[in-house]
C-alpha positions in Angstrom: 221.2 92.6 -52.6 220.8 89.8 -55.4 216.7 90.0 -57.1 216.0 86.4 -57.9 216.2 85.0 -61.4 212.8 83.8 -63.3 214.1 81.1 -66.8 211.9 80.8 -69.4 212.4 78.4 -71.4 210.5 78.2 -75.0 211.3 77.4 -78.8 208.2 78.9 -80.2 209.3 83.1 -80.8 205.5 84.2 -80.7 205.1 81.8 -77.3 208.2 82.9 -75.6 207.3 86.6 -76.5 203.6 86.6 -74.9 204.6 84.9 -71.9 207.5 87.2 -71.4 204.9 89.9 -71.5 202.9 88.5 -69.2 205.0 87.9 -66.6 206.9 91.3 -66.9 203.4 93.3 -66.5 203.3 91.6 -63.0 207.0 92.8 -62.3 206.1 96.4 -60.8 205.2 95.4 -56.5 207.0 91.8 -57.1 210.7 92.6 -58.6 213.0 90.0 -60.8 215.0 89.3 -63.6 213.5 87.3 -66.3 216.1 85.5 -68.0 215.0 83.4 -71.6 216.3 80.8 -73.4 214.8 79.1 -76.9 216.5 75.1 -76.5 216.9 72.5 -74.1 221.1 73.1 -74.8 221.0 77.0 -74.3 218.6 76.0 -70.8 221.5 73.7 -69.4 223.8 76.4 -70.2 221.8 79.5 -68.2 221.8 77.3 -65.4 225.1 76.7 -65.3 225.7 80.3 -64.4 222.5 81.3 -63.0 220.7 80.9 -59.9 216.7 80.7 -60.4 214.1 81.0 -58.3 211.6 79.5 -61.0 211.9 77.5 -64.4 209.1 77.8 -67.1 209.9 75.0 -69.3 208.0 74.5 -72.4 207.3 70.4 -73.0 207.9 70.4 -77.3 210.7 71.3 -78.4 213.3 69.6 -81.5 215.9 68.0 -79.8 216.3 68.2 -75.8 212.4 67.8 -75.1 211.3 69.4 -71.9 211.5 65.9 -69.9 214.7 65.6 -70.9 215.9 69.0 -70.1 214.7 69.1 -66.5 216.2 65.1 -65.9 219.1 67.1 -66.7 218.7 70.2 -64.5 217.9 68.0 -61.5 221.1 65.7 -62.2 223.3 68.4 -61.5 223.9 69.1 -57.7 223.9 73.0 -57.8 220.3 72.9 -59.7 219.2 69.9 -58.3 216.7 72.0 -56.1 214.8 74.2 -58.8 211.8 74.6 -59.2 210.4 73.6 -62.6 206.9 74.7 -64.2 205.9 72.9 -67.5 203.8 74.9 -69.6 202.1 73.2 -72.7 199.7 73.5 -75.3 199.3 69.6 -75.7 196.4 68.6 -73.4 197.8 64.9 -72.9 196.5 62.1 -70.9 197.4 61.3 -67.1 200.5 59.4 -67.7 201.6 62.3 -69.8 201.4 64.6 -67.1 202.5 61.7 -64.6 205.8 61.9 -66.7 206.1 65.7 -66.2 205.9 65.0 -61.9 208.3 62.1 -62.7 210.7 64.5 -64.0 210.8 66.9 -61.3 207.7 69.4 -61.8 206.5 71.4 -59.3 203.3 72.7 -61.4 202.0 71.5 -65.0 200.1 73.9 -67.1 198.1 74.4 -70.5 198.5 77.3 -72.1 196.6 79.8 -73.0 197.1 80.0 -69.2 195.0 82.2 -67.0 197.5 85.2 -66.3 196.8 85.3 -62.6 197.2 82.0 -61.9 200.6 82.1 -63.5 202.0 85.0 -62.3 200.7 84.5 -59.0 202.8 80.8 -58.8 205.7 82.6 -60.3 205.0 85.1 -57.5 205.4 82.2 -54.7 209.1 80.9 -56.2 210.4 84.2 -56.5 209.2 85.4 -52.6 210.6 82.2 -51.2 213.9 82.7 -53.0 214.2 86.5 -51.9 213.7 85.4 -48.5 216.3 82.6 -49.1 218.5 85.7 -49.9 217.8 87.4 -47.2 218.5 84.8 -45.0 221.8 84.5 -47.1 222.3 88.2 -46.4 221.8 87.5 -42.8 223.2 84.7 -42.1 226.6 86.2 -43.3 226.5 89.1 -41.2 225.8 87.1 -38.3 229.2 85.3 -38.6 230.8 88.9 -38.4 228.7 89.6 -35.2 230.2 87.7 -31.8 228.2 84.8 -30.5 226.6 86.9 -28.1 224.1 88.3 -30.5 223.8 84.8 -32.6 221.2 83.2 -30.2 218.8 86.3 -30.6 219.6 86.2 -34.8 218.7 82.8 -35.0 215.8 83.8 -33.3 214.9 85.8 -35.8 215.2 83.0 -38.5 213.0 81.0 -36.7 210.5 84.0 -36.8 211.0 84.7 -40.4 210.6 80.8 -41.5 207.6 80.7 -39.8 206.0 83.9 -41.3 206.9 82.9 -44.6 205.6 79.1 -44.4 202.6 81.0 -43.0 202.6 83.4 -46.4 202.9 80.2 -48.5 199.9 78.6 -46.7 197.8 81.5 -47.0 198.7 81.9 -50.6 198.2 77.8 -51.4 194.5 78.8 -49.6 194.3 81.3 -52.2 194.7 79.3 -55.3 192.8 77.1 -54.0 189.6 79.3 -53.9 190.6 80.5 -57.2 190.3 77.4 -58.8 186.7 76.6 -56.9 185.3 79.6 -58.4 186.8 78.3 -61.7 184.3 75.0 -61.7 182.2 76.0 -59.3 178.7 78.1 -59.5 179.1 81.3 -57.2 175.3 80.7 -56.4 174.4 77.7 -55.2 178.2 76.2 -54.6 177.3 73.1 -57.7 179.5 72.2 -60.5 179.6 74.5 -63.3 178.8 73.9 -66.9 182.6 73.8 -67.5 182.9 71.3 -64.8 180.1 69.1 -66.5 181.2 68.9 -69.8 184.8 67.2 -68.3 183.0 64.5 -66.0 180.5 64.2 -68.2 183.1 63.4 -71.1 185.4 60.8 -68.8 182.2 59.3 -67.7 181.2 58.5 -71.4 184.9 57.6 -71.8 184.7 55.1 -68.9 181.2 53.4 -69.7 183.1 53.0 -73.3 185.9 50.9 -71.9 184.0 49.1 -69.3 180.6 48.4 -70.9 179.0 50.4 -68.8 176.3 53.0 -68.7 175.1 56.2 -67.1 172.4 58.5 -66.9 172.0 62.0 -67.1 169.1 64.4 -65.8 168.1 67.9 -67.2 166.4 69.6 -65.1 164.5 72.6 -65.2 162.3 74.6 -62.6 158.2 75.1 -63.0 157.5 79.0 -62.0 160.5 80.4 -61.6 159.9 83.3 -63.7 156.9 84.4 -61.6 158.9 84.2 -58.3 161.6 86.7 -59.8 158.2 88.8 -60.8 156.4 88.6 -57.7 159.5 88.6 -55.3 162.5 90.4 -56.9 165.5 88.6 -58.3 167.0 88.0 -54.6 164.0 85.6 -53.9 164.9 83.7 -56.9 168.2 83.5 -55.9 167.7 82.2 -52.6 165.2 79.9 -54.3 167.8 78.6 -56.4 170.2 78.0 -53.3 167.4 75.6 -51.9 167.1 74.0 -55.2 170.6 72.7 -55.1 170.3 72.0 -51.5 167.1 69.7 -52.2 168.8 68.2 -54.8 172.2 66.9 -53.1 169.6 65.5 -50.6 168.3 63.4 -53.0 171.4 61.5 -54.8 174.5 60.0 -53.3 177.2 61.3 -52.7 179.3 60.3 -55.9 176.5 61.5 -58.1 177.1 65.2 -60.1 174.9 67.6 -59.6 175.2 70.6 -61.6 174.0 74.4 -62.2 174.1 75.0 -66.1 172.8 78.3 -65.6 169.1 80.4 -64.5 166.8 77.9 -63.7 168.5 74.7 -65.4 170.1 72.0 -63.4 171.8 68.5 -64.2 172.2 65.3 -62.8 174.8 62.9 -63.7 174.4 59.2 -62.6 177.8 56.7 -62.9 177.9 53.5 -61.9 176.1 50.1 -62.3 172.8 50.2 -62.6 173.0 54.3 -63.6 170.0 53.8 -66.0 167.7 51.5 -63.6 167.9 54.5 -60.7 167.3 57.0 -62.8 163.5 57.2 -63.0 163.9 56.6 -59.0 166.1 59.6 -58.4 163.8 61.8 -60.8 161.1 60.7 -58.8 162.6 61.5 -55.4 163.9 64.8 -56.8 160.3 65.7 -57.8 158.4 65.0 -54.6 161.6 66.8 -52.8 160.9 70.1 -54.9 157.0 69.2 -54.9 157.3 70.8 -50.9 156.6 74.8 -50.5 159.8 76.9 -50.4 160.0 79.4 -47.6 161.7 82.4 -49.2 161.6 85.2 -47.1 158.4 84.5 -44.7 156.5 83.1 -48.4 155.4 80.2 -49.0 156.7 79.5 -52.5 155.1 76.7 -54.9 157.0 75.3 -57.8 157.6 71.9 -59.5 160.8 70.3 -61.3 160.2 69.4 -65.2 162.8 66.4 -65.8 164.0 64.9 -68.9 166.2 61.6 -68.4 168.8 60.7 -71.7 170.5 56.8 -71.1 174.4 56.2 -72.0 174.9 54.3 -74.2 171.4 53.5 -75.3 170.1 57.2 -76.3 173.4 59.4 -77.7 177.2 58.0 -79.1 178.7 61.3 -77.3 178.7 63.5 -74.7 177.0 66.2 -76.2 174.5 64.4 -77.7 173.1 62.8 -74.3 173.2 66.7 -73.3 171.1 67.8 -76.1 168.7 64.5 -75.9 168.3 64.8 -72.2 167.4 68.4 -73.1 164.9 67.5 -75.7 163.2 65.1 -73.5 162.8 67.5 -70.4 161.5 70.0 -72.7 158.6 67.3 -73.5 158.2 66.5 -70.2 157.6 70.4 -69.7 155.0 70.6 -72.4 153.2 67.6 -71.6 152.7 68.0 -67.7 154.2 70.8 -65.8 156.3 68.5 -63.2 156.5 65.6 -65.2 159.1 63.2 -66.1 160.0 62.4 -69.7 162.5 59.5 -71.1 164.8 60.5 -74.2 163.0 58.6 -76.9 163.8 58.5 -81.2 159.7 60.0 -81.6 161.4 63.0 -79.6 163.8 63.6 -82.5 161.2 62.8 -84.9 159.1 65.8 -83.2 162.1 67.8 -83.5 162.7 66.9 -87.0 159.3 67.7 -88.3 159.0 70.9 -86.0 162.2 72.4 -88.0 160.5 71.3 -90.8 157.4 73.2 -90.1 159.6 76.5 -89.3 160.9 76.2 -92.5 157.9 75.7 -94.6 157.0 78.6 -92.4 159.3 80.7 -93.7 158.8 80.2 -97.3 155.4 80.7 -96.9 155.4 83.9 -95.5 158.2 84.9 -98.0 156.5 83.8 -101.3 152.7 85.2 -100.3 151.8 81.2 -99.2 149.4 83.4 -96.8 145.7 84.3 -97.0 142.7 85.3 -94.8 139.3 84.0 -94.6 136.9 85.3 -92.6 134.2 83.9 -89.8 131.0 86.2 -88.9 129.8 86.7 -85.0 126.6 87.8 -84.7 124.5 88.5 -81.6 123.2 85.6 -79.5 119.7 87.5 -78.3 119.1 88.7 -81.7 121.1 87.6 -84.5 123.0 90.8 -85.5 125.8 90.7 -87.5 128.4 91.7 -84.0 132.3 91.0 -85.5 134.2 89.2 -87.9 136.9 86.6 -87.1 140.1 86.7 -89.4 141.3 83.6 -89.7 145.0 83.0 -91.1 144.9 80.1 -94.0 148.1 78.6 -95.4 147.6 77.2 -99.2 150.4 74.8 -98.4 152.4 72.7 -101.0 152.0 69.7 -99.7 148.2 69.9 -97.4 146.2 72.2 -99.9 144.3 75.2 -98.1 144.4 74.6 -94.0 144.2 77.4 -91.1 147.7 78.1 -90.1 147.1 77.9 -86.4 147.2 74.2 -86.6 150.5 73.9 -88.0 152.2 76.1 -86.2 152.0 75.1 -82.1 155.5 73.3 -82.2 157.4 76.6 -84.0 159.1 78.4 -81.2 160.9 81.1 -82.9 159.2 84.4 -81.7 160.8 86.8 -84.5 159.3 84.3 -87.1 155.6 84.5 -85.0 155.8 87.8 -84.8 156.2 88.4 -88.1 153.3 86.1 -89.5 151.2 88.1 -86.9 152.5 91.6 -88.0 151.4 90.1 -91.9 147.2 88.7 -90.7 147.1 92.3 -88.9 148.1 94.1 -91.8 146.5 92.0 -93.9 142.9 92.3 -91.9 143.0 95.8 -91.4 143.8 96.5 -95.0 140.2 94.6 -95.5 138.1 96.0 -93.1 139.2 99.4 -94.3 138.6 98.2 -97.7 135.0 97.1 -96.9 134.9 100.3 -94.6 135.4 102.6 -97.4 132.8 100.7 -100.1 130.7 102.9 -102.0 127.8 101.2 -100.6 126.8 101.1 -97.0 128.0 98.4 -95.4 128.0 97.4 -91.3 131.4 98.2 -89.8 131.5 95.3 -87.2 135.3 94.8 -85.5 137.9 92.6 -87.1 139.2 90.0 -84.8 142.8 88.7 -85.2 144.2 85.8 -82.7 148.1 86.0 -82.2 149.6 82.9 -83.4 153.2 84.5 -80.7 154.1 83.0 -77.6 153.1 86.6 -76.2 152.8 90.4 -77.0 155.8 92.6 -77.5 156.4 96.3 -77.5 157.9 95.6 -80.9 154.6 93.9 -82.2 152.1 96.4 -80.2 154.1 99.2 -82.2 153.3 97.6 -85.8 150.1 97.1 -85.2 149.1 100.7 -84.3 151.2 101.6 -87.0 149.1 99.7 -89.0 145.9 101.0 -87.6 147.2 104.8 -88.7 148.1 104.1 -91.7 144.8 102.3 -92.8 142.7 105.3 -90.7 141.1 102.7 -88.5 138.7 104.2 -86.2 139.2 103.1 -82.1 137.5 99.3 -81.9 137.7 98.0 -85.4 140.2 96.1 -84.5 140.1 93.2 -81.8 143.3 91.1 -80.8 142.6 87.4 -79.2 145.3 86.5 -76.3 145.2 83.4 -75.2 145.3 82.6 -71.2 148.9 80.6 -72.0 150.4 83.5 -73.5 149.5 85.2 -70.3 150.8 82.7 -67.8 154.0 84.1 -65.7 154.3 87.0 -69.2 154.2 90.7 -66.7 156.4 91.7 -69.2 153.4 92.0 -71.5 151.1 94.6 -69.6 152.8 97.5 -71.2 152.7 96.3 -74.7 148.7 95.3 -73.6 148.1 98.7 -72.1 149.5 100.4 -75.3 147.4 98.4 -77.2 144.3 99.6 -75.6 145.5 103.0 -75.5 145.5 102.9 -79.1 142.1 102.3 -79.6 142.6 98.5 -79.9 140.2 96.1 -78.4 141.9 93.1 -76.4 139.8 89.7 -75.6 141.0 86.4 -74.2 140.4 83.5 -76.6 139.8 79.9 -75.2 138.8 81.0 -71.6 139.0 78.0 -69.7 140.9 75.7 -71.2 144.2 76.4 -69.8 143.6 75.0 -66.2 144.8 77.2 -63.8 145.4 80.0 -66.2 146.4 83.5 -65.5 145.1 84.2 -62.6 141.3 86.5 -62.0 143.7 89.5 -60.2 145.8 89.2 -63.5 142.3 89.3 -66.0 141.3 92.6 -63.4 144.3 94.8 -63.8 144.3 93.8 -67.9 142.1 96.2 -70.0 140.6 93.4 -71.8 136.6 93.8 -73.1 136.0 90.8 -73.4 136.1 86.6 -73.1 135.4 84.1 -75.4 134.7 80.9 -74.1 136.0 77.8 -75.3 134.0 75.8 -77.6 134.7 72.4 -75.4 132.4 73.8 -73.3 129.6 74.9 -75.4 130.1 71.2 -77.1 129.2 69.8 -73.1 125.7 71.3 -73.0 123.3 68.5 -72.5 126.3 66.4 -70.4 125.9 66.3 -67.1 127.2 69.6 -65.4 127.6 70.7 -69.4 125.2 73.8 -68.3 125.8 74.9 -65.0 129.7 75.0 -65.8 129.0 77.2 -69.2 126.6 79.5 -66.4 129.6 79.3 -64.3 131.9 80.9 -66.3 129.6 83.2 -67.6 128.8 84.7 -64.0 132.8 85.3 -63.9 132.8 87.3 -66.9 130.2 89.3 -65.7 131.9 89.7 -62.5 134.9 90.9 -64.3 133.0 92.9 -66.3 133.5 91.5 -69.5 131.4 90.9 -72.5 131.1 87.0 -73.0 131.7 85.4 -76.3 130.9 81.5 -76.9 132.3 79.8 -79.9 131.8 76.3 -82.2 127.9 77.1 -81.6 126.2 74.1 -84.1 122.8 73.3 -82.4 119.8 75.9 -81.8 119.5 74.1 -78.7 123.2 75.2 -77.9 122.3 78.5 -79.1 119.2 78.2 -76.3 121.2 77.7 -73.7 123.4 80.5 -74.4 120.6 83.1 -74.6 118.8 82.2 -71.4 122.2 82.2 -69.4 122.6 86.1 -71.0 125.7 85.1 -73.2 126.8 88.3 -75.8 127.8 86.9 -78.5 128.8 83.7 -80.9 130.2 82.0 -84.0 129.8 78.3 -84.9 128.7 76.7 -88.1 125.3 77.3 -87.3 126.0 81.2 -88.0 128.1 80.7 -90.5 131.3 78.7 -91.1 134.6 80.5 -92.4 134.1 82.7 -95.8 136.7 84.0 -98.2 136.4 87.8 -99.0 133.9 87.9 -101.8 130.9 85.7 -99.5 131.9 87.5 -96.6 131.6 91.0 -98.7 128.1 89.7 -100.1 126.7 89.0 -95.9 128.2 92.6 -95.1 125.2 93.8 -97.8 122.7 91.4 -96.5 123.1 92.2 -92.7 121.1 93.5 -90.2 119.1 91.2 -89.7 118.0 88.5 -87.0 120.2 84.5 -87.9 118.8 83.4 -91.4 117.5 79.3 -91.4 119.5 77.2 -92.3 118.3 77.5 -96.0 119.5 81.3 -95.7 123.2 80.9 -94.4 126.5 82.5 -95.5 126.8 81.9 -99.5 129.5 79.6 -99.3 132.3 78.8 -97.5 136.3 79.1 -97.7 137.7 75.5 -99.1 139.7 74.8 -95.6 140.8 71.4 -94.8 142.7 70.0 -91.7 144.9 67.4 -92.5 145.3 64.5 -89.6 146.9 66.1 -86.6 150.7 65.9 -86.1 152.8 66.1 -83.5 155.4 69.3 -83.1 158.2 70.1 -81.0 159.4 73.3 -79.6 
């Protein structure tokens, strides 16, 4: 029997060849002859003595155009019923492609095409034309057979038809899904990012030709990291799935709502008055996700952080309202867990200084910008010299002499962090092992280094008992500050911790307090820190109301946990007082001593021992360290 015929039609050699290739790969379970052709001319001509199942026409080519060719093919009776496919790399507008229908296409395609989809709709023509032969094949050997036997054979036509309409349902169904899972997130059923970037560009395009406006909301979960943690990753996805549910509860219908991808979501508002409902849909969205999950039997607490970027007021693009609506959830994340934040120009101000810090970063720690200076802590009870505080001081170009760790909290690029941490490590043990190894006797107090790193990595624990080694530090002369942030929903750090005080290092939360809800008490239990050091905010509040008993408060916890209890920014003897009679270790402040470059700090090592000295007797001088006014950074 006759295998059906598959034209393609293309003027381009390298084009004509790859598709060819394509679709003969697919020949093996699904037989045919693929006949080619490079011109409109040479197209009429093959259908003049060829049947086909299937033409692949390309739209550009000199002389007969594809339009043309195919008006053509369907003015002729005998191929007035082919199929025809256009296939183009010209990604025109709809009245392009109307044109293509207009002149007889069954399908209209970009290339590069996806290979299944294409071979799969060359699959369809060429099974309904071998049945057609079939039913050719049978339909002549029933007019050899007498009429008896042509009731039963018709019969069997009517069986056939229908299976086949049946097969070209189920494989319609079929593409269909296929192109679902093309825009669509497998998780939660929204939009994809690919799907987003196309309505997202027409709806920019339409508020362009109407006046109009619209609104876009990037979206990002409070928490979700800790559910993966504490649950596994199949609670977080199930999480996610409620997400998406809350949120289609909260728009209309017409509005987009989108997955970008882990725990990001967009909203995309058309229509009049787009920009007026779009702090009233943020709202509604965060008082929907605001309500406890149930995942699993748990009761599962999170919050939405929201940033809101206006078209046309806030971005001349498409991509730029996505990046602005970005920038201004990530505010809205820094600011208040849960909050809401409106794109704004400060934002990109933010952004544009915080690059500039991350640069000036750079060059600083590449042209030796960098140097320590050094704070004493000495004993609350009795004045003993107890540890020394490493501070990092930048001898900037344009500020003079300030601590680092002021202009540094909108730089978020942990390699560069890391490395200016890996340099004030190196940097303080080289000193204390230096002052360690003087000729005379000196006190060997710890040196104390706070991380300036969003958290602590196996990379960075391995350099810094690398470190330790090579400068032949003994176990506890070196103390690391973490901060209660940089322990907030980080698991991923025990190891690196635990390493740490394997190695003889001696780890101490800096700022206790300060960070609200912090860590978490079973988190500070299962830690091997030695120590807390409470934040001077609170020492500052003795002699307010409730100044004292909240100081005692926190004290109580440390010994609970117990932990040694360090107060800092002590200024007052009447500060210093309070601490002693609630049984607080240790403490620095100005009344101590205030930050000393190496040669004072080397002349109170010689001088130590004893109980605080007056005031007339303090450290010999201090480092020249100035703040300049406080700016603000972004990520």
């Amino acid at each position: 029997m006759q295998i059906p015929k598959v034209l393609l039609v293309n003027d381009d050699a390298a084009s004509l060849f790859a598709l060819e290739s394509l679709l003969t790969s697919a020949m093996d379970q699904n037989p045919y002859e693929l006949v080619t052709a490079t011109s409109g001319h040479e197209t009429l001509r093959k259908v003049l003595t060829h049947e086909f199942a299937v033409i692949l026409l390309d739209v550009n080519m000199p002389g007969m155009d594809g339009f043309e060719t195919a008006e053509a093919i369907h003015s002729h009776p005998r191929s007035s019923s082919v199929p025809i496919i256009f296939i183009t790399a010209y990604y025109a507008d709809e009245m392009h492609r109307l044109k293509a229908y207009q002149s007889g296409a069954a399908d209209y395609l970009f290339t590069p095409v996806i290979p299944q989809v294409l071979q799969t709709k060359v699959a369809v023509f060429v099974d309904l034309t071998r049945k057609n032969l079939e039913l050719r094949a049978k339909t002549a050997e029933l007019s050899l057979l007498n009429q008896d036997l042509r009731v039963q054979r018709m019969q069997d036509l009517k069986r056939i038809n229908a299976e086949l309409e049946q097969e070209v349902a189920e494989r319609k169904l079929a593409e269909q899904r296929a192109h679902d899972l093309s825009i669509r997130d497998a998780l939660t059923g929204l939009v994809n990012r690919r799907s987003l970037i196309q309505q997202l560009e027409h709806a920019v395009a339409t508020c362009d030709r109407h006046q109009g406006e619209c609104a876009l909301l990037f979206l990002d979960l409070d928490r979700f990291k800790q559910v993966n943690d504490s649950l596994g990753h199949q609670a977080g996805d199930e999480l996610l799935r409620q997400v998406a549910a809350r949120l289609l509860a909260s728009v209309r219908v017409s509005d987009v709502v989108t997955r970008l991808g882990g725990d990001e979501f967009v909203v995309l508002l058309e229509g009049k008055g787009a920009a007026a409902n779009a702090a009233r849909v943020a709202r509604k969205i965060s008082v929907a996700h605001a309500r406890p999950f149930d995942i699993d039997g748990h009761g599962v607490q999170t919050g939405t952080s929201i940033g809101i970027a206006l078209y046309p007021q806030d971005a001349g693009n498409a991509a730029a309202l996505m990046r602005n609506a970005d920038r201004a959830m990530y505010y809205a994340k820094q600011n208040k867990r849960g909050g809401i934040e409106f794109f704004r120009e400060e934002l990109n101000a933010r952004e544009t200084e915080r690059a500039l810090w991350t640069r000036e970063l750079k060059h600083a720690l590449d042209n030796g910008e960098f140097e320590l200076a050094f704070q004493p802590r000495a004993g609350v009870a009795n004045g003993e010299l107890r540890g020394i505080d490493a501070h990092l001081c930048w001898r900037h170009p344009r500020h003079g002499l300030v601590e680092a760790r002021d202009h540094v909290s909108g730089v978020t690029e942990r390699g560069l962090l890391e490395r200016v941490d890996a340099w004030t490590i190196g940097e303080a043990c080289a000193q204390a092992a230096q002052w360690r190894g003087s000729a005379a006797p000196l006190p060997a107090p710890p040196m104390s280094v706070r991380l300036l790193s969003a958290g602590v990595s196996a990379a960075l624990a391995q350099q810094v008992l690398a470190r330790l080694r090579a400068c032949k530090l003994p176990a506890g002369a070196l103390e690391l500050q973490v901060t209660e942030q940089m322990l907030a929903g980080r698991r991923d750090a025990d190891h690196a911790l635990h390493a740490l005080h394997q190695g003889g290092v001696s780890l101490v939360v800096d700022d206790f307090g300060s960070a609200g809800a912090g860590p978490g008490l079973g988190l500070l239990r299962t830690l091997p820190f030695a120590a807390l050091r409470i934040d001077s905010s609170f020492v500052s509040a003795i002699g307010e109301p409730g100044g004292e008993d909240m100081l005692a408060a926190l004290v109580h916890l440390s010994r609970a946990l117990g932990l040694r209890v360090l107060a800092k920014g002590v200024l007052t003897n009447g500060q210093l007082a309070v601490l002693n009679s609630l049984g607080c270790d240790e403490y620095h402040g100005e009344l101590f001593s205030p930050a000393l470059q190496a040669a004072p700090m080397l002349a109170l090592l010689e001088q130590a021992g004893t109980r605080i000295p007056p005031k007339s007797h303090r450290a010999p001088s201090r480092a020249n360290l100035s703040t300049p006014r406080k700016r603000g950074h972004s990520r």
